[in-house]
One Martini backbone bead per residue (centre of mass of N, CA, C, O) as a GRO file, in nm:
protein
  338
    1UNK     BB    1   2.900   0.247  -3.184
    2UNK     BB    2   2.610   0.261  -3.224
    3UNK     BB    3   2.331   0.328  -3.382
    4UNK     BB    4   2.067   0.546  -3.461
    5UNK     BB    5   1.717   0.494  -3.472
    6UNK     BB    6   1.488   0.528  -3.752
    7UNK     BB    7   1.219   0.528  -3.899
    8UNK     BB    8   1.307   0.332  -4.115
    9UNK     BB    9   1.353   0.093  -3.947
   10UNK     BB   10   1.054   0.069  -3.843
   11UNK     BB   11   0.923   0.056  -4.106
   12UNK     BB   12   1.040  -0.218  -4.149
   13UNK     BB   13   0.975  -0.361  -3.930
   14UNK     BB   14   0.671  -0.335  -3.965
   15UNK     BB   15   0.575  -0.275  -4.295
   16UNK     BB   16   0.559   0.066  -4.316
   17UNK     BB   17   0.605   0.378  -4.417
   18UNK     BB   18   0.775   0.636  -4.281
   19UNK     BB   19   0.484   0.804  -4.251
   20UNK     BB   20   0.331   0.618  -4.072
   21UNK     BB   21   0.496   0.636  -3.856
   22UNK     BB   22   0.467   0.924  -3.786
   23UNK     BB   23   0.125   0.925  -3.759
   24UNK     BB   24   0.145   0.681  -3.507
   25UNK     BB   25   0.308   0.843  -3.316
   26UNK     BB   26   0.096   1.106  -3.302
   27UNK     BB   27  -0.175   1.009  -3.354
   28UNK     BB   28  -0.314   1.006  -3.602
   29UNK     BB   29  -0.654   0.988  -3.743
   30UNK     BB   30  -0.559   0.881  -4.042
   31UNK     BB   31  -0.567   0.610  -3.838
   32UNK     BB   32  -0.582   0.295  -3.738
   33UNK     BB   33  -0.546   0.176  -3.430
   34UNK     BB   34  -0.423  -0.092  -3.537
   35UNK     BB   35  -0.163   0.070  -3.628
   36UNK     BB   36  -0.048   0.247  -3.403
   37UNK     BB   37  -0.027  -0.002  -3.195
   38UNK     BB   38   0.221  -0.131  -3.414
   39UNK     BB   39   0.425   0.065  -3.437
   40UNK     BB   40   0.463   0.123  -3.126
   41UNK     BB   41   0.549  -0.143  -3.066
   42UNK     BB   42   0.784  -0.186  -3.229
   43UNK     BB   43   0.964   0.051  -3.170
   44UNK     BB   44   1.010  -0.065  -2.860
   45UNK     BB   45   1.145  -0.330  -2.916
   46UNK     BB   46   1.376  -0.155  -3.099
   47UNK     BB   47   1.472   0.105  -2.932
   48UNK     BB   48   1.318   0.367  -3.008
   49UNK     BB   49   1.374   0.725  -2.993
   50UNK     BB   50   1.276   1.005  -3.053
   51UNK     BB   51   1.292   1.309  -3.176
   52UNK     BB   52   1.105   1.591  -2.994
   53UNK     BB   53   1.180   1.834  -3.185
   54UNK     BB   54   1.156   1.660  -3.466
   55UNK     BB   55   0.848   1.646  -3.397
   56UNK     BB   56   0.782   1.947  -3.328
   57UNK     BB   57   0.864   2.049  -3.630
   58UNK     BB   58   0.674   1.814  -3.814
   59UNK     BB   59   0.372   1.920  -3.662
   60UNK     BB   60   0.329   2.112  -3.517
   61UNK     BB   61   0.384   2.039  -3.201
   62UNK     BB   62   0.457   1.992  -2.845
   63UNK     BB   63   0.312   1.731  -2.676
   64UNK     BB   64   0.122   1.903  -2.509
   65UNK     BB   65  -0.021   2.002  -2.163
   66UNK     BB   66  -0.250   2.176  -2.004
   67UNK     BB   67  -0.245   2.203  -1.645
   68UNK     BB   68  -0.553   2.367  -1.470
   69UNK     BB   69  -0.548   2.575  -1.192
   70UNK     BB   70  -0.643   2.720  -0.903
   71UNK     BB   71  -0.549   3.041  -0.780
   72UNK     BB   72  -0.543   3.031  -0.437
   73UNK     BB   73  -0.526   3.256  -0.248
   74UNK     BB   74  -0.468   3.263   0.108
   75UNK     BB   75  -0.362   2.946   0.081
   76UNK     BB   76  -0.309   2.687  -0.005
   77UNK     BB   77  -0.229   2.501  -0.243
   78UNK     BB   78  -0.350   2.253  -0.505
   79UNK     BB   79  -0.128   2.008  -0.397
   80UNK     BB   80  -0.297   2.005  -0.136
   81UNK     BB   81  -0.481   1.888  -0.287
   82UNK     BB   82  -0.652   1.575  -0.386
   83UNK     BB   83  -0.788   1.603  -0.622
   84UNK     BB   84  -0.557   1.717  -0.795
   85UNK     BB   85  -0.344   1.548  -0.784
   86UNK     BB   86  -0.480   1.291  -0.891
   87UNK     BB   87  -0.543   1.407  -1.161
   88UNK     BB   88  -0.256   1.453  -1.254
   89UNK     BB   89  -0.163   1.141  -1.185
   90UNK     BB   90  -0.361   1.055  -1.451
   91UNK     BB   91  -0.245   1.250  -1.707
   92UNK     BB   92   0.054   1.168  -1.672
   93UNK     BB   93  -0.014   0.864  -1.792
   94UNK     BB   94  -0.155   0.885  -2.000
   95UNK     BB   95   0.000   1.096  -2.172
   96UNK     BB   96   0.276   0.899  -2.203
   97UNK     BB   97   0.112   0.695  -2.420
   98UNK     BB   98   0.106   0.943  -2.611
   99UNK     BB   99   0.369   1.179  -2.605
  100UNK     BB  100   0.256   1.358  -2.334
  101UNK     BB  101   0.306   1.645  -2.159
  102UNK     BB  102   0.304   1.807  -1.872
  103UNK     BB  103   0.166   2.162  -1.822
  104UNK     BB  104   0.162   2.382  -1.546
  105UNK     BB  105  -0.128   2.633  -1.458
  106UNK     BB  106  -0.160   2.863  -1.259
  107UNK     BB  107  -0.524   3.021  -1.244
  108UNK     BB  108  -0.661   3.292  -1.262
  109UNK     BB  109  -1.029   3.315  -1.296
  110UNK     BB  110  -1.087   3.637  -1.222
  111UNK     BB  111  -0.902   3.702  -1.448
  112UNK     BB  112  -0.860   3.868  -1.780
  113UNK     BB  113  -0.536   3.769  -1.815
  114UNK     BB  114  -0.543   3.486  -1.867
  115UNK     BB  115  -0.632   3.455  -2.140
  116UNK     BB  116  -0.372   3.584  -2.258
  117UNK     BB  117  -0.185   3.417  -2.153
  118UNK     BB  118  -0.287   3.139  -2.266
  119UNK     BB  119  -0.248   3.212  -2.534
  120UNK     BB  120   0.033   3.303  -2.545
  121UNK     BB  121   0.108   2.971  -2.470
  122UNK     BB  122  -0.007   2.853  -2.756
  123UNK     BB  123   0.118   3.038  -2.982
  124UNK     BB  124   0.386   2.934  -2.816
  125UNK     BB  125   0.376   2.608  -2.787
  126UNK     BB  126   0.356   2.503  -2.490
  127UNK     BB  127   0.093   2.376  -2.628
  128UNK     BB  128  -0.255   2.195  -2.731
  129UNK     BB  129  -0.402   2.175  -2.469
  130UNK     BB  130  -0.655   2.159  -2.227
  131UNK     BB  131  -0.707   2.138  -1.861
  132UNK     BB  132  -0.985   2.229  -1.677
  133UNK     BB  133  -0.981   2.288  -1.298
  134UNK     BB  134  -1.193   2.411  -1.066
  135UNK     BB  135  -1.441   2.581  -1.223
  136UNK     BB  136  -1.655   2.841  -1.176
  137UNK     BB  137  -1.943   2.852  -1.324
  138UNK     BB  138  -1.876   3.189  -1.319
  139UNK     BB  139  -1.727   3.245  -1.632
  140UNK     BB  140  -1.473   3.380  -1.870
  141UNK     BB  141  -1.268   3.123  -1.939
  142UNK     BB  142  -1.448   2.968  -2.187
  143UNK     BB  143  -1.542   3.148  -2.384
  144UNK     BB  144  -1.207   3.275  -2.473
  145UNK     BB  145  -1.130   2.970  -2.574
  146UNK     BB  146  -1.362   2.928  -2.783
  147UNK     BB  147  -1.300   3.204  -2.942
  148UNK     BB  148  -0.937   3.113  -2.944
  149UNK     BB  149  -0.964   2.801  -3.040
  150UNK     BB  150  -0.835   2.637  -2.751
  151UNK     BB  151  -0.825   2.340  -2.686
  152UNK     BB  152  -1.092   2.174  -2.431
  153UNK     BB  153  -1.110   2.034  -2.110
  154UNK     BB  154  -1.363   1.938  -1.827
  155UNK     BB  155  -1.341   1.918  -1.471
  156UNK     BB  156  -1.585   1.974  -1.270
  157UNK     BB  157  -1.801   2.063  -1.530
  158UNK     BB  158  -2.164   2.198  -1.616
  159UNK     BB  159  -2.317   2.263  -1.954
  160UNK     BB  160  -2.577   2.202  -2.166
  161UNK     BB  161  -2.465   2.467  -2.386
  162UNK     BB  162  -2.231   2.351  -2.464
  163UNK     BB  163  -1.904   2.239  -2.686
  164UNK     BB  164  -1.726   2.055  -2.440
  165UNK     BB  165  -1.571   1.872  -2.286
  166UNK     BB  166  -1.681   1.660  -1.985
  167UNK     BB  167  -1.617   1.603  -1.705
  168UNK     BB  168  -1.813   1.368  -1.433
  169UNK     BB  169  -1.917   1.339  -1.129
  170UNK     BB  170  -2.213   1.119  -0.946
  171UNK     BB  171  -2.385   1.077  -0.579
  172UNK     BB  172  -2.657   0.896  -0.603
  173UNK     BB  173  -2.582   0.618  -0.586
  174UNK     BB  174  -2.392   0.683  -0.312
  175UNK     BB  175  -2.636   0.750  -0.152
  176UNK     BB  176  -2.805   0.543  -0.144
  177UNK     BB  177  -2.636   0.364  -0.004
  178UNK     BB  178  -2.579   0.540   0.246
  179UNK     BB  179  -2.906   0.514   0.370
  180UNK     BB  180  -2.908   0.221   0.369
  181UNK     BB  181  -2.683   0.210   0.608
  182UNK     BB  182  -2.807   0.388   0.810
  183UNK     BB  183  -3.059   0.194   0.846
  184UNK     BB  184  -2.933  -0.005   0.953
  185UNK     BB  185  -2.794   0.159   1.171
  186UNK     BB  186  -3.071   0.303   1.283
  187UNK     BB  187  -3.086   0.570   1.138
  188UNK     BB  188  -3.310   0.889   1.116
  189UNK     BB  189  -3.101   1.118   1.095
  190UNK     BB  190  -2.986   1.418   0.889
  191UNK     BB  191  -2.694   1.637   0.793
  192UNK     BB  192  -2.611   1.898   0.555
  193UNK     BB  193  -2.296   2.009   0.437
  194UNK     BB  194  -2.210   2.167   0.237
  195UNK     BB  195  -2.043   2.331  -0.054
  196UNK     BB  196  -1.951   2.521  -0.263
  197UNK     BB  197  -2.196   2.700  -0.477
  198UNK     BB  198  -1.952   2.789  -0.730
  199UNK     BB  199  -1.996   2.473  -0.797
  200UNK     BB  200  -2.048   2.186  -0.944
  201UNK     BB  201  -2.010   1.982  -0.703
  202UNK     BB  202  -2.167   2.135  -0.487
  203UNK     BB  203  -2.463   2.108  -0.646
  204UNK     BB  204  -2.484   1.819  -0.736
  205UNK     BB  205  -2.432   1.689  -0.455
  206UNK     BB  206  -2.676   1.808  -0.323
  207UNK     BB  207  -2.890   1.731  -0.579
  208UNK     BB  208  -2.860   1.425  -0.520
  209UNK     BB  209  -2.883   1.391  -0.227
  210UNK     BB  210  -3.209   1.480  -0.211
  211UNK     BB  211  -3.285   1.245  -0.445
  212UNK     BB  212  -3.248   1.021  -0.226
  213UNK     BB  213  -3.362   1.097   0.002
  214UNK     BB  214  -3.690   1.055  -0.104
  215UNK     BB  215  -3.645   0.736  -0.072
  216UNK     BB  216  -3.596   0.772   0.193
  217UNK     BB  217  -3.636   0.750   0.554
  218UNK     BB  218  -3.521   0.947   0.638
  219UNK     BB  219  -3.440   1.257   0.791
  220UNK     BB  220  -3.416   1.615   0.764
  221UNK     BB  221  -3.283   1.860   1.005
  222UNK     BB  222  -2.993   2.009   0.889
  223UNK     BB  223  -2.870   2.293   0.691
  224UNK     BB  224  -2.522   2.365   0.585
  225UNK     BB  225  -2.269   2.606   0.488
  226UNK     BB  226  -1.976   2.559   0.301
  227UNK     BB  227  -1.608   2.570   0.163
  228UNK     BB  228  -1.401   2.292   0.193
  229UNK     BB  229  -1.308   2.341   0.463
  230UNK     BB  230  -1.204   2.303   0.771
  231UNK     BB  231  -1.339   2.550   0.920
  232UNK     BB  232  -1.621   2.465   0.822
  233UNK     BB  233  -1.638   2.188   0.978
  234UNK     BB  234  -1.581   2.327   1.272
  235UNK     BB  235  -1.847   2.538   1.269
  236UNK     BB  236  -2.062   2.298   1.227
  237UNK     BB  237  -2.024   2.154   1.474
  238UNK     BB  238  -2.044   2.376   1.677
  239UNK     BB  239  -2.381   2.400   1.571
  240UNK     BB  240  -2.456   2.049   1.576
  241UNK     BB  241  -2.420   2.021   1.880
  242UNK     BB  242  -2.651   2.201   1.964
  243UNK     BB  243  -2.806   2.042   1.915
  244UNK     BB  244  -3.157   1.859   1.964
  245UNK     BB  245  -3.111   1.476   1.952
  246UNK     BB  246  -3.372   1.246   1.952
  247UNK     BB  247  -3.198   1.099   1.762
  248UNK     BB  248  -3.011   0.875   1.529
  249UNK     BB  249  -2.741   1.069   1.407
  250UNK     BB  250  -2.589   1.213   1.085
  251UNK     BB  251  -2.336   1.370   0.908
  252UNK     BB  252  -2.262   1.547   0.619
  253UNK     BB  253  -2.005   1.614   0.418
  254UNK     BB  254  -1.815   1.756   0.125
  255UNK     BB  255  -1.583   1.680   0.245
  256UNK     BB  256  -1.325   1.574   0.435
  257UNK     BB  257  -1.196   1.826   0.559
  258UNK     BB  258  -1.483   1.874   0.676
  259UNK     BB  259  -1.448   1.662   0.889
  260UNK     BB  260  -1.208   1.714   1.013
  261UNK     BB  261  -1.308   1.939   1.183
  262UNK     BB  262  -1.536   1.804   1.308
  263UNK     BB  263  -1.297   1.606   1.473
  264UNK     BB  264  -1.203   1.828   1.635
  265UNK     BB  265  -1.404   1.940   1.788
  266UNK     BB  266  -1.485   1.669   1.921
  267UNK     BB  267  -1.208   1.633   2.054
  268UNK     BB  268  -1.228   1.919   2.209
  269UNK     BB  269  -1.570   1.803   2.359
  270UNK     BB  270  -1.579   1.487   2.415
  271UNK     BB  271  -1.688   1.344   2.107
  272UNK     BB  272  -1.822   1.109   1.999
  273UNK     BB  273  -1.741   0.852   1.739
  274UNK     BB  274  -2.070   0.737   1.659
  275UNK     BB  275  -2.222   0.722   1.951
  276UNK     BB  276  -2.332   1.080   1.922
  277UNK     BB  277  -2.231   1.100   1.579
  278UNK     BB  278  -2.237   1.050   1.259
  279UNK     BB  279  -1.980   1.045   0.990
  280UNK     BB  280  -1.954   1.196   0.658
  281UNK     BB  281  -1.770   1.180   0.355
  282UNK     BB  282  -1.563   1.333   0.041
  283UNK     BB  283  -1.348   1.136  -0.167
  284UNK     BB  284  -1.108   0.963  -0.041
  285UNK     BB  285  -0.884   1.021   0.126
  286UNK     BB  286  -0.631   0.967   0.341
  287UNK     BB  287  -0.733   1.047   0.591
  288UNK     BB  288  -1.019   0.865   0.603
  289UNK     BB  289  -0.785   0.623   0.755
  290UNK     BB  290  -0.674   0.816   0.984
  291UNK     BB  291  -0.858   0.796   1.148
  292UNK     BB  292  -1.044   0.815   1.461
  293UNK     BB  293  -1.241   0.684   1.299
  294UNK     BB  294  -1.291   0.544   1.014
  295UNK     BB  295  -1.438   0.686   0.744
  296UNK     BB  296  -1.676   0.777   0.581
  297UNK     BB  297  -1.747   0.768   0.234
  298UNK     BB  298  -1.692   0.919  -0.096
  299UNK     BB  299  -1.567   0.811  -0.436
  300UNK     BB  300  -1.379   0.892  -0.651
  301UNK     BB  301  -1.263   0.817  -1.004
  302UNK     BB  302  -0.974   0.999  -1.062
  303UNK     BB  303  -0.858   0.846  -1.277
  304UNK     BB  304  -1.060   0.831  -1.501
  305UNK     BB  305  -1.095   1.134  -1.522
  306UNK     BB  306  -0.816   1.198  -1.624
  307UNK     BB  307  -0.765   0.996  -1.835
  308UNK     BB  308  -1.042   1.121  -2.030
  309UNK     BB  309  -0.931   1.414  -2.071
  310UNK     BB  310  -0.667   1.335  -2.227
  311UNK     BB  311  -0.838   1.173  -2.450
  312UNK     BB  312  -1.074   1.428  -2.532
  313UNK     BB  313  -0.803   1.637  -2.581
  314UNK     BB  314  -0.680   1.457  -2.851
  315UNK     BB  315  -0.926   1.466  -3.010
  316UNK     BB  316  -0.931   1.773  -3.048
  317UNK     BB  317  -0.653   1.786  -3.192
  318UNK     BB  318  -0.692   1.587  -3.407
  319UNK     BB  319  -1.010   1.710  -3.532
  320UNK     BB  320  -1.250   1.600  -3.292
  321UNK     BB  321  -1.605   1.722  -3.279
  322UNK     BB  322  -1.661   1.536  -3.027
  323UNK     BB  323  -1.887   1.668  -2.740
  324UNK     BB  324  -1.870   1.518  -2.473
  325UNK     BB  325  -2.021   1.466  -2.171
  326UNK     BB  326  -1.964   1.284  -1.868
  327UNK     BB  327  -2.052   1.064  -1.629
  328UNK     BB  328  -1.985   0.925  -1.327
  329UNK     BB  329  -1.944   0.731  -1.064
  330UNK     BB  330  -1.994   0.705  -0.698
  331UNK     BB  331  -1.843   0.551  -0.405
  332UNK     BB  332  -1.977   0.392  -0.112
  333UNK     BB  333  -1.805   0.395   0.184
  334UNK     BB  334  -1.769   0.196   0.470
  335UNK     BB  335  -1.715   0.266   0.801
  336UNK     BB  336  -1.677   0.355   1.175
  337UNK     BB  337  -1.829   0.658   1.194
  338UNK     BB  338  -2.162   0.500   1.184
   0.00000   0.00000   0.00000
């Protein structure tokens, strides 16, 4: 039986001191990353698999992350929701890049008990810092985290006087397309059906359409609030095919799956799509290609969004106090819809 390969044999293959090589594995700040990159090549090469308790012992740290998501309470889960599992398997490629892996928790965001519950498992090793995704603009479990120095970054949140990472696309570039799309197919008016507004891509996107709107031809003729769900978007159909509309219309839904709901009353009251009213959805889930016409929709990047945020949160880990902002661009797909 062959020896188990130690980290002295990797600092020899490498030709750098056996501390480096701990430091070069763990990602530590203290290194170059042109030597980080040189000496986990190395390890990898000689088929090195570091002991992970014994590295966890030697650094303080679980190399673990917390993937935080909203406890739905009388829904589906997080994880039937596509936006959700997509950031989740971009932060688990990402993570495992670094040597950490992911671990989940569904938390209420308006329990008080939820603070001390992470905190709980924060001074318990089982993590060393979170992404939090899904949270509510009016919320305190962002302040509690950032009194008990618990280091995270935010997937779609926003706030100008924070000081911590912050993950976020916006829709502005992709309604500008959308309504190019629009005009071209000769549609003169649309209909905007928002998403919840206690969230911020619900406002932000809403704050997009608005600005895009202003600089197209296009009229604006009637807006409808929803909250995400496929009822809202069944209700909202519901209410915009009574509307008399003498022109050319199509309506916006704030993401896919209130789309579905839209093409649900449509199909269930004999209304062609995109024939009698054009439909937009956003998000770009796996439905918007199965349905019928295939949905016109908005892309968000969510694979990117994933990989900055643990990124920018492991970052923070190392003791990097930079808090950056990002916003990423989101991109109009054009289908059969409209």
């Amino acid at each position: 039986m062959s020896r188990q390969l130690t980290r002295k044999d990797v600092a020899i293959a490498a030709g750098v001191a056996p501390s480096t090589v701990s430091r070069a594995l763990t990602g530590s700040h203290l290194l170059p990353q042109a030597t980080i990159d040189h000496v986990r090549k190395i390890a990898e090469e000689i088929g090195y698999n570091p002991n992970r308790l014994a590295s966890q012992l030697a650094s303080n740290k679980s190399f673990t992350v917390g993937f935080v998501v909203p406890e739905m309470q009388k829904r589906r889960g997080p994880f039937q929701v596509g936006y959700f599992a997509d950031l989740l398997d971009a932060t688990v490629r990402e993570g495992e890049k670094s040597g950490f892996r992911i671990s989940i928790h569904p938390i209420s965001y308006i329990d008080q008990n939820s603070i001390s519950k992470l905190n709980q498992l924060y001074l318990s090793k089982s993590f060393d810092g979170l992404i939090i995704n899904g949270i509510s603009l009016n919320n305190s479990l962002l302040a509690g985290l950032l009194e008990l120095k618990i280091p995270f970054t935010t997937v779609g949140y926003y706030q100008d006087n924070e000081n911590f990472p912050m993950i976020n696309c916006r829709s502005f570039f992709a309604f500008q397309e959308m309504f190019k799309a629009l005009i071209r197919k000769k549609y003169q008016e649309i209909i905007f059906v928002g998403g919840d507004m206690q969230f911020y891509d619900g406002v932000s996107q809403k704050s997009d359409f608005m600005q895009a709107l202003q600089s197209s031809d296009i009229k604006l003729i009637h807006e409808l609030s929803g909250d995400f769900s496929r009822k809202s978007g069944y209700q909202a159909a519901e209410q915009i095919l009574k509307i008399e509309r003498k022109n050319k219309t199509a309506v916006f839904l704030a993401n896919d799956l209130m789309a579905t709901g839209f093409y649900r009353y449509a199909y269930e009251h004999q209304i062609a799509i995109p024939k009698t009213i054009g439909v937009i959805g956003s998000d770009d889930e796996v439905i918007s290609r199965t349905l019928f016409p295939e949905l016109a929709t908005i892309r968000q990047p969510r694979e990117k969004m994933g990989m900055l945020s643990v990124q920018e949160l492991l970052s923070l880990i190392k003791g990097d106090s930079n808090q950056t902002k990002t916003e990423l661009a989101c991109e109009f797909i054009e289908r059969n819809s409209i």
